[in-house]
C-alpha positions as semicolon CSV with decimal commas, in nm:
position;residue;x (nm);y (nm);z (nm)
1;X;26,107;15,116;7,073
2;X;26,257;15,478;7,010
3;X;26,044;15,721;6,844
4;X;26,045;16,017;6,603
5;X;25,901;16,400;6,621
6;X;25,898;16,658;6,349
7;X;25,803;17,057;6,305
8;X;25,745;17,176;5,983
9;X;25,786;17,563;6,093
10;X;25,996;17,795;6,049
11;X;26,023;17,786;6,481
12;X;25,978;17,403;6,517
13;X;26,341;17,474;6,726
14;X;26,118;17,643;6,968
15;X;25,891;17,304;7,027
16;X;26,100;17,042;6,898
17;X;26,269;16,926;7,239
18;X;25,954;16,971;7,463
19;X;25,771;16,719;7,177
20;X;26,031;16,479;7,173
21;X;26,092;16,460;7,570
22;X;25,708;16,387;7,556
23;X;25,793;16,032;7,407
24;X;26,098;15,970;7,644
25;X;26,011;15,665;7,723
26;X;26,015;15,512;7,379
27;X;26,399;15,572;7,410
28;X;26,581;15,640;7,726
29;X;26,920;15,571;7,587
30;X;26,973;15,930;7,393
31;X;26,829;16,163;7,182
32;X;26,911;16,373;6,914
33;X;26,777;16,698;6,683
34;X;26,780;16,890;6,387
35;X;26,681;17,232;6,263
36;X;26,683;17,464;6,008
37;X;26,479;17,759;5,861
38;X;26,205;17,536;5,776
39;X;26,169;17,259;6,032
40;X;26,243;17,068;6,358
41;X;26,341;16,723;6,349
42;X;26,425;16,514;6,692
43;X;26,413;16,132;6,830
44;X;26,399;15,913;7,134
45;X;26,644;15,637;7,100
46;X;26,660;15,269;7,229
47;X;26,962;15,181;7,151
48;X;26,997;14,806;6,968
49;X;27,240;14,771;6,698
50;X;27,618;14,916;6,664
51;X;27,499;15,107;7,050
52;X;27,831;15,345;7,007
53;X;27,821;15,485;6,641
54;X;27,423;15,437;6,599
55;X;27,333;15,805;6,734
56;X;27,113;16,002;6,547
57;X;27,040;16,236;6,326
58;X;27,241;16,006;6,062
59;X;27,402;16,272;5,752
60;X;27,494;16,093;5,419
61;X;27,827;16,138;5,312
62;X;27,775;16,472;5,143
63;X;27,578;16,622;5,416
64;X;27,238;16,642;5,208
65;X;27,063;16,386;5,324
66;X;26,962;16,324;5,724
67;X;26,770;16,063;5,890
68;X;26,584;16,005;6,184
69;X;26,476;15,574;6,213
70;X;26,255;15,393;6,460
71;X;26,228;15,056;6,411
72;X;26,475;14,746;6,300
73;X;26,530;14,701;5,940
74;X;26,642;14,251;5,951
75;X;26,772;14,240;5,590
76;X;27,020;14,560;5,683
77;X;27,347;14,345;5,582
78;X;27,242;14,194;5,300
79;X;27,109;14,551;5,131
80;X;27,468;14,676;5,268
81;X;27,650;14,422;5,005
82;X;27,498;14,582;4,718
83;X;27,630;14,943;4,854
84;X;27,981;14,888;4,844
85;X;28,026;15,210;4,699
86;X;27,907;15,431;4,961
87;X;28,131;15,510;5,272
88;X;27,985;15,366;5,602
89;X;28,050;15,569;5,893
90;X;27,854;15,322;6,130
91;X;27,712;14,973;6,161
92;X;27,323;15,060;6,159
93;X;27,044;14,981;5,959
94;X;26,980;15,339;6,024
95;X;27,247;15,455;5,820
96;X;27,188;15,128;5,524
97;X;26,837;15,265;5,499
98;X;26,998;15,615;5,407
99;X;27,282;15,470;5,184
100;X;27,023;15,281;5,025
101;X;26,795;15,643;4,952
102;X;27,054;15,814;4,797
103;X;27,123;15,565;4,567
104;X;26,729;15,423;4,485
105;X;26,522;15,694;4,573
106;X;26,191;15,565;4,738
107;X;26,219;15,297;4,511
108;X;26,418;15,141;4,758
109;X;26,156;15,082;5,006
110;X;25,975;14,808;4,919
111;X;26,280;14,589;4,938
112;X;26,315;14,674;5,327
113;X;26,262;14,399;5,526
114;X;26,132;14,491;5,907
115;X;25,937;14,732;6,105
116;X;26,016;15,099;6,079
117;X;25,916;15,456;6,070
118;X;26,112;15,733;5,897
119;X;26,179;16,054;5,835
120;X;26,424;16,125;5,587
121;X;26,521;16,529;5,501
122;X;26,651;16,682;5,163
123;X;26,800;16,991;5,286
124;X;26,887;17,117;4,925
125;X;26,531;17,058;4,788
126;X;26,411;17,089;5,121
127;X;26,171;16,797;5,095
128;X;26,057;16,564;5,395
129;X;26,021;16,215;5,299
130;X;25,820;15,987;5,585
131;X;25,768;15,580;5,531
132;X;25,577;15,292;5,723
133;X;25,612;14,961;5,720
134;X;25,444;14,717;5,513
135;X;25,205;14,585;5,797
136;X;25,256;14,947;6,011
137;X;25,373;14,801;6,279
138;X;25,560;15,121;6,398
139;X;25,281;15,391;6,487
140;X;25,350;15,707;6,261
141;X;25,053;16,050;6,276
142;X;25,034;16,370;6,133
143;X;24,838;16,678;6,204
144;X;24,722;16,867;5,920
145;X;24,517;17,194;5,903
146;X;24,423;17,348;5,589
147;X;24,612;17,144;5,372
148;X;24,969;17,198;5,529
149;X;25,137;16,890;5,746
150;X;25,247;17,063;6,045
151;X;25,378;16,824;6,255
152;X;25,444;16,483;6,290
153;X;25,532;16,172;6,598
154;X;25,533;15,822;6,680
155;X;25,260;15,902;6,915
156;X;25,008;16,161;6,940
157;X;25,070;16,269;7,248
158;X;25,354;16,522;7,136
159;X;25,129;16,766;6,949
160;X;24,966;16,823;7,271
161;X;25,292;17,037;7,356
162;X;25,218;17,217;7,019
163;X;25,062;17,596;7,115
164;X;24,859;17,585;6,813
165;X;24,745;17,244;6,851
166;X;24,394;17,243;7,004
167;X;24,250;16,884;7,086
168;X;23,912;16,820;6,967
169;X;23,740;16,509;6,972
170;X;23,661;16,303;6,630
171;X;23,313;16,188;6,610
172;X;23,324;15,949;6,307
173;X;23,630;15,779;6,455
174;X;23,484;15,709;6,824
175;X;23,175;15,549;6,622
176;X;23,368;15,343;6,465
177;X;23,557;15,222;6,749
178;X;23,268;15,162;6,961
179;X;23,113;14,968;6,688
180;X;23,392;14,750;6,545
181;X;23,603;14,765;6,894
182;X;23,870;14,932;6,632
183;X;23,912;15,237;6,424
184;X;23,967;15,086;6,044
185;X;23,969;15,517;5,966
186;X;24,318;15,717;5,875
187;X;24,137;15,926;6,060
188;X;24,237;15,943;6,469
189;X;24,031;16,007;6,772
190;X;24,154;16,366;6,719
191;X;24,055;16,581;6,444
192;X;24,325;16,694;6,216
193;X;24,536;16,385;6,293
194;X;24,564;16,103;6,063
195;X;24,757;15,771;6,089
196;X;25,045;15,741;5,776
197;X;24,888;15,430;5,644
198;X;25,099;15,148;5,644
199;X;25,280;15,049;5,336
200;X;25,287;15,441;5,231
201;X;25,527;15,667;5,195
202;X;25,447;16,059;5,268
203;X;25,681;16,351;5,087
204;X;25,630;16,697;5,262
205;X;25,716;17,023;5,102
206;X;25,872;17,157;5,394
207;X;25,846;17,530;5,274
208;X;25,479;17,514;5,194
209;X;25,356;17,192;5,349
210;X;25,196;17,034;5,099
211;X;25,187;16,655;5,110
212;X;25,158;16,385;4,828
213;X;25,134;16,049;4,996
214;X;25,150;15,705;4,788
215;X;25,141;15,318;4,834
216;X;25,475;15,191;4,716
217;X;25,402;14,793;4,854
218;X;25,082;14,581;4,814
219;X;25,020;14,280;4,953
220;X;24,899;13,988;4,681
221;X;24,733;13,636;4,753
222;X;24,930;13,401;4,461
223;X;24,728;13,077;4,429
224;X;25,021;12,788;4,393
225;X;24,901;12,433;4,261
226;X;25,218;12,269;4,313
227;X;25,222;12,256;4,637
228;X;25,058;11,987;4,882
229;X;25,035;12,004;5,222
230;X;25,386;11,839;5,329
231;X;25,557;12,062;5,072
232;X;25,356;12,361;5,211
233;X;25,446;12,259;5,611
234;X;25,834;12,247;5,529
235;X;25,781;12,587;5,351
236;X;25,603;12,721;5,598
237;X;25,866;12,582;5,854
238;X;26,212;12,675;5,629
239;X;26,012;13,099;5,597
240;X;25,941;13,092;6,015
241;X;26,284;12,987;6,077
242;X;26,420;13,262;5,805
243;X;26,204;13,483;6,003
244;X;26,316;13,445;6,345
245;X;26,678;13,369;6,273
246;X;26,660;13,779;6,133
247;X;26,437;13,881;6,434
248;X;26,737;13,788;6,650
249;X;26,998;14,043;6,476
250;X;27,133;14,267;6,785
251;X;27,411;14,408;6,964
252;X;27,209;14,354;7,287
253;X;27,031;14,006;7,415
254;X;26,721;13,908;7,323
255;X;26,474;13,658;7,441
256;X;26,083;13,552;7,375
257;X;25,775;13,594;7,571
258;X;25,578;13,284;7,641
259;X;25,197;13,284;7,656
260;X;25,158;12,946;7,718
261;X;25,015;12,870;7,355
262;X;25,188;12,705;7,036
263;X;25,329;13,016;6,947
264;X;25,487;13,128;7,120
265;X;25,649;12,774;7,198
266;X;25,763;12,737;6,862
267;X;25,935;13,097;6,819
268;X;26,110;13,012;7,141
269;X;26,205;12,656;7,033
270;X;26,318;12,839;6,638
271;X;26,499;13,063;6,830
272;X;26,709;12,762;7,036
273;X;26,787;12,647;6,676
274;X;26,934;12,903;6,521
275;X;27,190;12,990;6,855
276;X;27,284;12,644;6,859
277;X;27,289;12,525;6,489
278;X;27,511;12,838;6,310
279;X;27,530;12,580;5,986
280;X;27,187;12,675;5,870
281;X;27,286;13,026;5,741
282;X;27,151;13,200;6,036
283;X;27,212;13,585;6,007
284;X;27,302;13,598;6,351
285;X;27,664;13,697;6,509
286;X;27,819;13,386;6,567
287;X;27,896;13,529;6,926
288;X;27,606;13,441;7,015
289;X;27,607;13,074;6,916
290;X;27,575;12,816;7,216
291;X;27,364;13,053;7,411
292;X;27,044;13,020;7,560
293;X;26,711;13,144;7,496
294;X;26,585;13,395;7,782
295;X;26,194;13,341;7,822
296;X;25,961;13,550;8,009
297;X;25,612;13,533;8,100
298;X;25,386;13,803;8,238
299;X;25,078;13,708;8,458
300;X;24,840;13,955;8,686
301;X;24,780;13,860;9,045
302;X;24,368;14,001;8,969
């Protein structure tokens, strides 16, 4: 899962590790941290792709930029083609989604493919960029008090350790979930704590806390008369097998959960495909070609 904390305080440093050991379980592999006179940074990390070289906090090459990344970007090689000009010092998507900052700004993010959360630090302008994925996926909150974003986690469990941080119950949010079994509110069940929309990218003064957040992917419904429904199934077939092929990018093994519907009987069987059949373009390693698909299944004796 892994999972990313952040200060903005002058003595974050003083909070940063108790708020990230808070989310240890997210990412039991390592962690890492960063500070300066402004803010705390830190992370959880489950390690997945390039497990030696893929610690972070990731620096660009000229030491301005550093990121902290949860999440799996599945399009990570193909953006690293077009960046043949910047000097890789690992094989992550962390460090691709950096590279790829640098060079586009947050221009860039809309052409991400995956599920991630981000925090991504300026230290010369001293600016905190933070990004969700298009369908938010990856949890991302904030706490803000009196205009100022003071902190920030994958779950909102962290600010808890905060000293300033006092937990009071939001009204309009419990309503909500009581009557539509789900809380459709940026607001959370905590008041001062909002959910970074998905889609949305957040840029945080980190000397005076003030936030300007803004939408840089919408989803859009394009009618298309020319296709029927056979020409529509293979699409639909030739986009799921795309789909999973990149789902299956790792340096560890992966395998499927099976609920006993369609499904999850078709990733499975998709997933079959693309070990055994490398001819189809699959983005996988080759390594892993010939191998077979681990399934599991969860049931409850009650």
């Amino acid at each position: 899962m892994c999972g990313i904390t952040g200060v903005i305080h002058p003595k974050g440093k003083d909070v940063i590790e108790k708020m990230t050991r808070v989310i240890y379980h997210r990412g039991p592999d390592d962690d890492g941290y960063f500070t300066d006179e402004h803010l705390a940074l830190g992370m959880r990390r489950l390690s997945i792709i390039d497990l030696a070289r893929g610690k972070q906090p990731i620096t660009s090459n000229d030491g301005r930029f550093v990121i902290f990344f949860n999440g799996e970007i599945y399009n990570y090689k193909e953006i690293k083609k077009e960046l043949n000009d910047y000097e890789f010092k690992t094989d992550s998507d962390t460090e691709v989604i950096l590279a790829g900052f640098v060079k586009w700004g947050e221009n860039f993010f809309s052409r991400l493919r995956g599920m991630f959360a981000f925090a991504i630090y300026d230290t010369e302008k001293q600016k905190l960029t933070l990004a969700r994925d298009f369908f938010g996926i990856k949890p991302l909150y904030y706490w803000i008090d009196n205009g100022r974003v003071l902190a920030f986690s994958s779950e909102i469990k962290s600010f808890l350790s905060l000293p300033d941080f006092k937990p009071e119950v939001n009204d309009r949010a419990v309503f909500n979930y009581l009557s539509f079994q789900y809380n459709p509110l940026e607001e959370t069940f905590f008041k001062g704590v909002f959910t970074l929309p998905p889609a949305h990218s957040m840029a945080i003064d980190a000397k005076t806390g003030h936030v300007g957040i803004k939408r840089y992917w919408q989803f859009e419904f394009k009618q298309n008369d020319s296709l029927d429904e056979k020409k529509t199934a293979k699409k639909i077939l030739a986009v799921m097998q795309d789909s999973v092929a990149h789902h299956m990018i790792a340096d560890v093994p992966v395998g499927s959960f099976l609920s006993g519907g369609i499904d999850s009987s078709i990733i499975a069987t998709l997933m079959s495909r693309s070990l055994t059949s490398q001819d189809r373009g699959s983005p996988i390693s080759s390594a892993k070609s010939g191998q077979k698909v681990k399934t599991f299944t969860v049931g409850f004796e009650s």
